[in-house]
Steps between C-alpha positions, in 0.01 A plus 500: 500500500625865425596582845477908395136446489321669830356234754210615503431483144689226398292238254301282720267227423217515743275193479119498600368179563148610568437680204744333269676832398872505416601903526832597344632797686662815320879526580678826472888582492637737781752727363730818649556780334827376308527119524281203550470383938587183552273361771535191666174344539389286764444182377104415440371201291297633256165287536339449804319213510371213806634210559244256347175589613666556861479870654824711624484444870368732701744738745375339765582167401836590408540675868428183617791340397730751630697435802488681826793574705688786701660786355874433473692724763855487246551818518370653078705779305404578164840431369408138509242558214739686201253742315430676309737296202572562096226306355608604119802543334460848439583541930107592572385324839230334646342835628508603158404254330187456727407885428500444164287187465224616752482873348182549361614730238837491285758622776744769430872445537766688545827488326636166603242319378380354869382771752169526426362858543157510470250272467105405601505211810200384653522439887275243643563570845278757545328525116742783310706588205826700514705635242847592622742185614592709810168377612453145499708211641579179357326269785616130632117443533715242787759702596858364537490513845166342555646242286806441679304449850296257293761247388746721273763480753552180378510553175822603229656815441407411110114406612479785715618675205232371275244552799562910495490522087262266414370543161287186499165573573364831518383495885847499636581889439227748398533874477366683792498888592782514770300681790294158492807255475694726810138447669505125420917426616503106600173454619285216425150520441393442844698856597426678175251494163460734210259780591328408205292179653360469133860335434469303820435169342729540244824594729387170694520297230823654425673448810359139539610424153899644512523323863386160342750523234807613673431240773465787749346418861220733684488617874179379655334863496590554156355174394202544726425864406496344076311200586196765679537774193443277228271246701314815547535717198656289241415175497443432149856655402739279324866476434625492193828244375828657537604721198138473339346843673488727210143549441383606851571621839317238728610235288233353213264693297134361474337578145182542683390616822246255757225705264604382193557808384887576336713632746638806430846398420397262237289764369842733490705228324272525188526868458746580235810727580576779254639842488269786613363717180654852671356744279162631329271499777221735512240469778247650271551184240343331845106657529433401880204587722251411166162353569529167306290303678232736411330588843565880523783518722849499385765256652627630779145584624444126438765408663463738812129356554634171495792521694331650761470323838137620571235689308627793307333842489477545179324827326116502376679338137646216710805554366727764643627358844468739773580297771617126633730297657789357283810332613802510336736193560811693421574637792217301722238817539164632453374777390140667453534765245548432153709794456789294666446226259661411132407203328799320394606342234687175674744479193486847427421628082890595486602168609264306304625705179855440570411120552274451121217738525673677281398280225169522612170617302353841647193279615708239641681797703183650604381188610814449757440801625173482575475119629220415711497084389743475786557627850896503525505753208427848661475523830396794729820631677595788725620788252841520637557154504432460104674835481828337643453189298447650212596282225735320636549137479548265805890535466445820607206556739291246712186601713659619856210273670705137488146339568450583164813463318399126380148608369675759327764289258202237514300783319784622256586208377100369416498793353837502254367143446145615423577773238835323368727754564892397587732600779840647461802312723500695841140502491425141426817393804365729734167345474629141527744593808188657720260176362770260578624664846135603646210384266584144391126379506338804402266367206344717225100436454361468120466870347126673572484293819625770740247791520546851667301465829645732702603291756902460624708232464824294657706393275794334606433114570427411875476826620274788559493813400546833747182654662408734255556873580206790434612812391229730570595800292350857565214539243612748228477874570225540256268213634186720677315311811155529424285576786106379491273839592316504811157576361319434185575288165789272492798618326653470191797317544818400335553066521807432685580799617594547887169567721354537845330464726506182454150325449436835212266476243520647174403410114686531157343437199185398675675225674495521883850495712605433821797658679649173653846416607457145345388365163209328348658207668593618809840495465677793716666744260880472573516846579173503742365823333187510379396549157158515309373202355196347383276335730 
């Protein structure tokens, strides 16, 4: 294999069993700015397959099997493990070799041809990306030390050796931001995990699986405090053969989810890779906010009503939204005033015209825009929150609310899927790093069966999301409060606009209205202020 192709998008063969699908992956060549890189690649087989019809064993099965004894009191310097060492034979080490392969993004050199100055590294520990090499560690996922009270005392200078540079199997040494590997040290997993307990399970599995194969021993805590997380939280978690882990971060990749739905990732794997189209969009080749379904309110008015949690005030058309309750998964808020609200595009117009919509028919275009046959399309969102997205792809902006962040590459990828439109490179690894790290059995339903309903969501597998917070914003300056008169006819009044007292009667367009602090339903406003409604 051409070991100057990037890791992470080397040509893989991923089979799928369950739905009989053979996916060839993309590769791409990582270059500097004068010469070729020459990265070492850890060694991966390129299909992954069972062993006759017989499952990868799960970690705790594999834990098992692990011995338990005391740590070794021979006293550990990290002169005993020699790294980092040349791995190439153009002097580049293992440090630098492992920042090249795990870069998201073609890495920048600098004049020798090994320190790599910039790059794009995803840090599982606690669920970011950094681009500068002064940030991130190269991490002994079981540190030397940990491995020397565990039976590598008794081991070579030469296996040591191979031990602290071990290019075998990918789980050995991962990239990590350094404030997380300082935080980390020796520890086991009974004294420390990753903040980010979404990659709980799969650091488990990790752990159990490099202590199986280097013949390492576990304390009783340590193998007590595994045996209770995954009996607990990961029971169904398997460990994958040694050298065979390319595909995913827990260990195997199921084709569908317990739903028989696709999971995500297999979705991923069958979206071409291609280079972004960079040039001749026009947001105006993109009519949005039409009325193509033909009932008198343009999209985002459709999509407000729908999206909204209870009963929306709407105006005596029942179309313009004057009121509601809408959450917005982004950030994990709610808000009641549609004047804090965008409807967004998911995959935004720019991105879906740099991906093939720029091939597209003027219908076709105005049909993306404006698609209702699907609920993961648009989306109602907190203003600033699309505003700071923008049209940015996951490589370079994920929802802040983490609850979320699997719904949300769920969503983006039904939807490249959906409307055949490709990825470019850091997109399309960025996507498969966060699925394969945090999202593993997300599953994507058939297209049309996921409706706007307004209600929230958790997304990430086996947990829930965060209470959701209200933001009760002040009503805007030119919103009247319509007081009922004390004698005489009922007033004319304005539906959905702030009232009291409450318990107020008034009419508009010969309809009668009630001054109420809840709807039709009676479901409490989110703000508790009353406004006129019918009844």
């Amino acid at each position: 294999m051409n070991t100057s192709l990037s890791k992470k998008l080397q040509k893989s063969l991923i089979v799928f069993p369950a739905i009989a699908m053979v996916v060839s992956v993309g590769c791409a060549s990582v270059s500097g700015a004068n010469s070729e890189i020459s990265v070492v690649a850890k060694k991966t087989t390129t299909t992954v397959k069972k062993k006759g019809n017989a499952a990868w064993p799960t970690a705790l099965s594999v834990l098992a099997k692990i011995k338990v004894a005391a740590d070794s009191e021979i006293p550990y310097k990290e002169s005993f493990f020699r790294y980092p060492i040349v791995v190439d034979g153009n002097g580049c080490d293992t440090r630098d070799a492992l920042l090249k392969s795990e870069s998201m993004l073609n890495v920048q050199l600098d004049g020798s041809g090994c320190e790599v100055v910039a790059g794009d590294w995803y840090s599982p520990y606690e669920n970011l990306t950094y681009e500068y090499p002064a940030d991130v560690q190269v991490d002994h996922v079981v540190s030397r030390k940990e491995a020397w009270v565990s039976g590598a005392h008794r081991w070579s200078k030469a296996k040591r050796e191979k031990f602290a540079n071990d290019f075998t199997d990918e789980r050995t040494l991962i990239v990590v931001n350094g404030s997380q590997n300082a935080s980390k040290g020796d520890r086991d997993p009974a004294a420390w995990m990753p903040p980010n307990v979404s990659y709980h399970c799969t650091y488990l599995s990790h752990w159990v699986a490099i202590k199986a194969q280097w013949g390492l021993t576990m304390n009783l805590r340590e193998k007590n405090f595994i045996k209770k997380r995954l009996t607990t939280s990961c029971k169904t978690t398997t460990v994958a053969p040694w050298g065979t882990k390319q595909v995913a971060s827990t260990t195997t990749v199921p084709s569908k989810g317990s739903t028989g739905n696709p999971t995500a990732l297999a979705v991923l794997a069958s979206i071409p890779q291609a280079k972004e189209q960079s040039s001749g969009y026009n947001r105006n080749d993109y009519k949005h906010w039409s009325d193509l379904d033909g009932n008198g309110c343009s999209t985002r008015e459709d999509v407000l009503i729908a999206e909204s949690r209870t009963k929306p005030q709407v105006d005596a058309y029942g179309c313009k939204v004057i009121a509601g309750d809408w959450y917005s998964p982004y950030e994990n808020k709610s808000y009641s005033y549609p004047a804090d609200i965008d409807i967004d595009h998911v995959v935004a117009l720019k991105e879906a015209h740099d991906s093939g919509a720029w091939a597209w028919s003027a219908a076709q275009r105005e049909r993306y825009a404006n698609d209702l046959t699907d609920g993961r399309s648009l989306i109602a969102v907190k203003d600033s929150e699309n505003q700071s997205k923008s049209d940015k792809d996951p490589s370079n902006w994920i929802p802040k609310n983490p609850a979320y962040l699997c719904t949300y590459l769920a969503d983006w990828v039904a939807i490249k899927a959906h409307w055949k439109l490709s990825m470019d490179t850091s997109e399309w690894g960025r996507i498969k790093n966060l699925l394969t790290a945090s999202c593993k059995t997300t599953t994507i339903t058939p297209w049309g069966s996921k409706i706007s309903t307004g209600t929230s969501s958790s997304s990430t597998a086996g947990s829930s999301a965060a209470p959701v917070t209200t933001i009760n914003t002040a009503a805007p300056q030119t919103t009247q409060t319509t007081a009922a008169p004390v004698s005489g006819e009922p007033a004319s009044v304005t539906p959905g606009a702030f009232c009291t007292p409450k318990g107020a009667r008034g009419t508009s367009n010969g309809k009668s209205y009630l001054c109420a602090t809840t709807n039709a339903s009676g479901v409490p406003y989110s703000d508790g202020r009353a406004r006129w409604r019918q009844g």
